[in-house]
Structures are given as C-alpha cells and as structure tokens.
N, C-alpha and C positions, 0 to 999 in steps of 0.2 A: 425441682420436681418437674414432671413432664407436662406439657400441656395437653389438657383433657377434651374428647372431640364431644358429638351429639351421643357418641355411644354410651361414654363415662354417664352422660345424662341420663341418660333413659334408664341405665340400668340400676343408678341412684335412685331415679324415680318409683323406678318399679321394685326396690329394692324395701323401700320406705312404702309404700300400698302394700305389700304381704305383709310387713312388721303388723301394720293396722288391722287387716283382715286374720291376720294368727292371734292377733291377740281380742280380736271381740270374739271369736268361733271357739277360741283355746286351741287352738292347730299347731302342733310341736312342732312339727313337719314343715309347716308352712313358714315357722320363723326360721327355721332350718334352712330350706330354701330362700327368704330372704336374708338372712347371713352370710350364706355362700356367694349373691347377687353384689352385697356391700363390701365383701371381703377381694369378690372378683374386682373391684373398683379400685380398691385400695391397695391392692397389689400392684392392680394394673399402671397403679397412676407412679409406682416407685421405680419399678424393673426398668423401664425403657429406657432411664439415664444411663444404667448401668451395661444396658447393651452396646450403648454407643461408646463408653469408657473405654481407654485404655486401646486401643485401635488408633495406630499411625500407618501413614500414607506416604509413600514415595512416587511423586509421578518422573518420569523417563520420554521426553519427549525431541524431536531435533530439533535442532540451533536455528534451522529456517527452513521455510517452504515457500512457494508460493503461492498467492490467492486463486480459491480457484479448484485447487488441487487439494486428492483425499492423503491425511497426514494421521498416520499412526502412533497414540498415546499410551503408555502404558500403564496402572497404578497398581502397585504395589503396597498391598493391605495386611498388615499385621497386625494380630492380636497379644498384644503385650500381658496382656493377663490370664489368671488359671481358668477362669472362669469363660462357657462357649455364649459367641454371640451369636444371636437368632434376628433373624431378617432386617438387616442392615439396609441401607437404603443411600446409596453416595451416587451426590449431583458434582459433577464437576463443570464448570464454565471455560475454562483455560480452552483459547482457541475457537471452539465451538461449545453450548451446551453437551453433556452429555448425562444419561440416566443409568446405574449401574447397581443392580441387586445383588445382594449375598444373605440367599437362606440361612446359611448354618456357617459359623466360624469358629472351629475350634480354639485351644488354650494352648496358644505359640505359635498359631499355623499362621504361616505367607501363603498367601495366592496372588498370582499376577491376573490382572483384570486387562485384555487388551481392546480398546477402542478405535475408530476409524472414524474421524471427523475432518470433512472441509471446510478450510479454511476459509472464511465469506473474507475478506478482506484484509487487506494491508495496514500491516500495524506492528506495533513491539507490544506483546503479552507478556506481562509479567507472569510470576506463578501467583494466582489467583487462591487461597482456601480452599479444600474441599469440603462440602456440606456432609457431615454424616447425619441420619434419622431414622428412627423405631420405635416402632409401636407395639413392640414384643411386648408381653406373650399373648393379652387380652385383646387388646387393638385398641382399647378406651384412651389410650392417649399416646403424645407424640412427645421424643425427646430428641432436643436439635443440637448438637457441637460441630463445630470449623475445625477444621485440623490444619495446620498450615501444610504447603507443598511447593518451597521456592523453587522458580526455574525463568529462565525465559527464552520466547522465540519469539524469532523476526519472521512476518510474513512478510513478504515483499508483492510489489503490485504485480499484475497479471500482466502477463508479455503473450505477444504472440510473434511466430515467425511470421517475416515479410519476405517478401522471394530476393527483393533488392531493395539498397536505401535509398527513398526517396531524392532527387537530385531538383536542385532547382531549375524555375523554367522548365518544367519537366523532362531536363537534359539537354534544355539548349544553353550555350553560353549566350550571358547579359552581355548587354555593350556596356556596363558597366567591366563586366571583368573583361571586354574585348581592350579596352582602351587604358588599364592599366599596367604601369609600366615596369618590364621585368627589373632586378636589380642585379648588379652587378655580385658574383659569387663562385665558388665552387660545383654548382649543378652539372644538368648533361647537357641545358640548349644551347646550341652557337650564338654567339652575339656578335662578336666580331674579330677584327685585329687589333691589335695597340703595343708598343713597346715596351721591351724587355724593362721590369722593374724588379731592385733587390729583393730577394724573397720566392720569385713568382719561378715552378717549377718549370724544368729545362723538358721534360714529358711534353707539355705544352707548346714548343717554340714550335712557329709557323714558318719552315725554311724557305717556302716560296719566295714569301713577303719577305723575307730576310735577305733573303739573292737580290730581289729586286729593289730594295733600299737602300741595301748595306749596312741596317740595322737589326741588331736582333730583337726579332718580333716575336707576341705568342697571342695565342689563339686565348681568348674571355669568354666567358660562358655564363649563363643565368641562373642567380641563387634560386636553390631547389626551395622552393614553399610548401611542403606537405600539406596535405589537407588534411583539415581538421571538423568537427563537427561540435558546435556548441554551440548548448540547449538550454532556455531562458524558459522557467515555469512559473504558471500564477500563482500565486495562492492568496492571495488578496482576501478570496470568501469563497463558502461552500454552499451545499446543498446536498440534501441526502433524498434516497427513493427508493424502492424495494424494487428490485430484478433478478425474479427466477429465487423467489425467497430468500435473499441475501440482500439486507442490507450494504448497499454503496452509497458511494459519493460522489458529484461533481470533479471534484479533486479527484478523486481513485481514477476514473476517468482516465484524469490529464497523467495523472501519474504512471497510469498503463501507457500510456501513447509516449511519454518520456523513456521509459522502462524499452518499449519496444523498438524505439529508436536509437537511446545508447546501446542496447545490445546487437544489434543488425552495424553499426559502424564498426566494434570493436570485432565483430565476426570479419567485416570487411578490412582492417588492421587499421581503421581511422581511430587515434585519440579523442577523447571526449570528455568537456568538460561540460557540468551542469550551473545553473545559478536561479537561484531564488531567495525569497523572503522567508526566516525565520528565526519568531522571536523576538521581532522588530527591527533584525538586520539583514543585511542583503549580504546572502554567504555563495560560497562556487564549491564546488565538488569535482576534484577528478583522480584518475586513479584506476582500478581495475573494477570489475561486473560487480562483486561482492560489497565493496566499497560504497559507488555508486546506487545499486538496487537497496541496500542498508539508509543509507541516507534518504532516499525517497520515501520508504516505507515510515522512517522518521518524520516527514514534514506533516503540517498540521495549518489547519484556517482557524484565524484570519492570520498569515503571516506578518501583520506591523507596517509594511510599506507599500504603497500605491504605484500599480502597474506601472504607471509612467514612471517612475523612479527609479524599479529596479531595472526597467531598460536602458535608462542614464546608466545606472553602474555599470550592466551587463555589457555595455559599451567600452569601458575601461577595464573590466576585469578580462574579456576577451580576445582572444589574439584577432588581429584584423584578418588573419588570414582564412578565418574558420570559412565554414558553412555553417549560418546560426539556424536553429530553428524555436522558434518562439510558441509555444503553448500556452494559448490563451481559452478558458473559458468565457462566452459571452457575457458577460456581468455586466451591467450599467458603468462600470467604472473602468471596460474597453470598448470604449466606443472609439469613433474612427479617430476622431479630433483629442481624445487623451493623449490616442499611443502611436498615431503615426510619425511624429517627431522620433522617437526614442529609437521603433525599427528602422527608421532613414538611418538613426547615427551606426546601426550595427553596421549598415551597411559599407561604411568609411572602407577606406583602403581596399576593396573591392571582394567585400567578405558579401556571399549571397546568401540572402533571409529567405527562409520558407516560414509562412504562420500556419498553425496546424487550430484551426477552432475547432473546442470543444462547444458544440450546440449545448451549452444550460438549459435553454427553452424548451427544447426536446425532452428533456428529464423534469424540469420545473411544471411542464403544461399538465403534467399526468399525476405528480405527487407531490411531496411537500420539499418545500426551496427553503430557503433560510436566508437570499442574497435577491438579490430584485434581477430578472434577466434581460438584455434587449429583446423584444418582440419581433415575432418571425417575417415581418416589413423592416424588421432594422438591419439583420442578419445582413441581406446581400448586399444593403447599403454598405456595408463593412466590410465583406469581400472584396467590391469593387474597389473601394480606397486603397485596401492594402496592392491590389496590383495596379493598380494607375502608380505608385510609389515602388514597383520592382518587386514585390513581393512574390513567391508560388505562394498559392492557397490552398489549402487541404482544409476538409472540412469531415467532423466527427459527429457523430449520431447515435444516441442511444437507440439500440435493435440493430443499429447496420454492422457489418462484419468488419473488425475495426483494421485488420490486414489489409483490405479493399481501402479503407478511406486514408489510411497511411501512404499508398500508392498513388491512389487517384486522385492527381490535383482538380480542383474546382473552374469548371471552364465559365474564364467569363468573357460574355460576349461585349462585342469591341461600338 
C-alpha cells in the first residue's frame, strides 16, 4: 500500500465529521458526501502502487566523461502493462541528481526521457536504481519502487590545457644533471674515438684517426636517454569542500594537476608513468591517456601507505632517468622532514623533481577537512626546503587558475 500524506488525513478527518453531522441532522446527502471523502481515501491510498508497476527503465549513458563537463543521459521508460500510468515521478542519481516527470503513459508506450547533467566529480558510477513515485489519481498518498538500471561510467578528473610542460628549474639545467655522466651507446652525441671492436659497424669507422694510427678506429657516441616524466601522487588523506556547488576533494585537486600533467607530456611524445598508494599498496600506472585518466579517477583516500614510503618505492619503480614530479597535498604527514629524504632519492641518477603542492589549507580554512593541514606559516617553510634540496616548486590553490600554477614555479627568495 502507498504511503498516506497530511491529505489522506484531513480528508479521513473530514470524512468522519459529515458521517457525525448526516447522522444527528438525518442529511442523506451529507453521508453521501462523506462516503465519497472516505472512498476518495481509499482508492487513493490503493492506485498509486499500481501506477508505478510494471514500468522498466533503460538508461543509455557514455563510458566516460570528464569532471566538469555537461554529459548527456538518456532513460528509457516503458510501460509493460495494459493498463495507462498517470504522473510518474522518476529521480535518477547516476552521475548527477536528476528529476524527470511523466504526466500520462500509456499501455506499451516507450519514451525516451533526455537529460543533461555535470558531472561534479571524478569517480566510477555504477548504475545506481532509478526511483519511480505517484500519487495518482487523489494525491492522498505516495507509492515508491526502485527499478534497476545497470551501467557504468567513469568520470575522470578535470584537466586543463597548459601551453607547455612545466620543466624543471624553470628550464634551467641542475648541476645535478650538468655533471652526470653520458654513457656509452648507440645515440647521436659525439664522445669520442676508440678502436675498431668486433661487432661495431663499419658506418662509423673514423678514417682520419685510422691514417694516422694505422688502426682501425670508429667514432662512440652517447646513449640516447629519452626523457620521461613520472608522477608520484598522495593520497595518504582527503578533505572535501563545496566549490561552485559541486562537491570536491583535496584529492580531486591533486588528481586534476596529475591528470593535467600526464596529458600535456604525452601531447609532447613524453612517456608517463604514474605511482601511488592504493588499497595499502603502492601501485605505478603507465600506458596510454585512457589508461592512466581511468586509473586516477579510480584512486580513493586513505591509500594504506605513508607519503614517505611511497617515495621510497617511487624511487625503484622509477626510471632514473625521468623528470619526476611529485603531488603532494599539504597534510601534517608532508611536512619537510617526512618527505625530503624520499624526493632526494628520486633524484638519483640525475632524474629532476619538480613538487607541485596542493595548498589543503586553502580548502581546509573555508570548509570541512577530514585530515589536519600544515598552517599557512608552515607552507613556505616547506617550499624552501624542497628547493634548498634541488627541487622546482609549484604551488596550487583553491580559486587560482590551475593552468597558471602548473606553469608558474614558486620564487623563493635566496
């Protein structure tokens, strides 16, 4: 049976006072009219399950979008019975809320319902239930069934274009990488002379040096080291905060600034590999844009492992030869002295870190945190560290244009 609102009441009420007043007066009439009030009641309260019966739901929506952006659903409402439904009432949640009315629905009829909802955030949406509800024909009560509607999409974090990928030292070479040493290989730079060895192609022989030793020499060259770009994410702990009616997160954040960096290398032909904690393990991701934005959209706080930690790993899972960059939200649990060991070790074999902080504080000062943040006196303390240690610093802020803080390393004065 449906559930009965204030109306089903009153008109109970007042259903029961005529029965009372027709029968002290003798008024035919007036029990007549309370009959009609009680009968209204009782009808009302049976019809409404029925309206909702027999009504299945197909929703039709894409494999992925991203956050951010308006993404069009479709559902697909049939009446499987002889019988017409009257004002249907279907909430769907998948994706975004949405509210969707059907006055009248005949016996067999499809109609396709099309909706347009942004997508607030990155995540995998399963297909969620759709609510159907009516209060046909009286209004005195409501009758509520779920209809199932599998499906699922992936939102992926919100990217933005960068005009170019952030380089570290803001495109000067370290004397870290000045001072390490090429290796011997197949590349294009010259290195030197050296004698002919079995194997070594005759393209290469330096006839000069050959005339004037009277051995056959060939020309050695430096193994080409591609560059690479790999990206170390926190996810240690979150925080959530409403911006621009959409709930986010601390994470959604970091995940955007990852999201926008793997995609700006692989535009630039750089390979990219990602690493982070989750589930309590410290996993790496690489591969192609789909791949990678999939994965992201997948991660979740607390990931199980301590920033310092997965820097240790991120240290061996990564090629020494990268460009690392490390996405760190402020949390009490990066502060300078956790995590400055772990980005020295990326920096082995003369791979250059860039840390890109996420200001927590900036999002924690204004709404609710769920992770304790360093205080906005700890911040630059932490800047500085990182670049007295060779780091570029980039620094992120809830409101600021996140293209600009991708770009614009943090000057610190010397």
């Amino acid at each position: 049976m449906a559930r009965p609102n204030r109306r089903a009441l009153g008109l109970t009420l007042g259903g029961f006072v005529l029965v009372l007043v027709g029968s002290n007066v003798q008024a035919g009439w007036i029990l007549v009219l309370a009959a009609l009030l009680i009968g209204a009641v009782a009808t009302g309260l049976l019809l409404p399950r029925s309206m909702v019966a027999g009504i299945s739901v197909e929703r039709h929506d894409p494999e992925a979008a991203f956050a951010g952006v308006d993404v069009s659903v479709d559902l697909v409402v049939r009446n499987e019975r002889r019988a017409a439904k009257l004002s249907v009432l279907l909430e769907d949640a998948n994706i975004a809320p949405a509210r969707l009315f059907l006055p009248h629905l005949a016996p067999d009829e499809e109609i396709t319902l099309t909706t347009v909802r942004r997508a607030p955030r990155r995540g995998v949406y399963e297909g969620e239930p759709v609510r159907l509800s009516s209060s046909a024909p009286f209004g005195v009560a409501r009758a509520i069934r779920e209809v199932p509607a599998p499906g699922r999409v992936v939102i992926y974090p919100r990217v933005v274009r960068i005009p170019r990928l952030p380089e570290p030292d803001g495109g000067r070479v370290s004397e870290r990488a000045d001072t390490t040493l090429p290796r011997r290989g197949s590349g294009q730079d010259f290195m030197g002379v050296r004698e002919y060895r079995a194997g070594d192609s005759l393209r290469h022989v330096h006839w000069p040096s050959s005339a004037h030793t009277g051995d056959l020499m060939v020309r050695e060259f430096a193994q080409e080291r591609p560059r690479r770009l790999g990206i170390v994410l926190d996810t240690s702990a979150d925080g959530t905060f409403e911006g621009d009616g959409v709930q986010q997160t601390v994470l959604y954040l970091a995940c955007s600034v990852s999201a926008s960096l793997a995609l700006a290398a692989m535009q630039a032909g750089l390979p990219v590999q990602l690493v982070a904690a989750h589930g309590g393990t410290v996993e790496a991701q690489s591969g192609g844009g789909i791949e990678i934005l999939t994965w992201l959209a997948e991660l979740w706080a607390p990931g199980g492992v301590p920033p310092s930690a997965v820097l240790d790993e991120a240290g061996v899972l990564l090629d020494a030869s990268n460009d690392d960059a490390v996405v760190l939200p402020t949390w009490r649990g990066n502060a300078a002295l956790e995590i400055l060991a772990g980005v020295a070790r990326l920096a082995r074999g003369g791979a250059q870190v860039m840390v890109f902080i996420v200001d927590a504080h900036s999002v924690a000062a204004r709404h609710r945190t769920v992770a304790e943040a360093l205080s906005p006196g700890e911040v630059p303390d932490l800047v500085r560290a990182l670049d007295s240690g060779g780091a570029t610093v980039f620094r992120v802020r809830e409101r600021e244009d996140l293209a600009t803080c991708l770009t614009r390393p943090v000057l610190v004065a010397s």
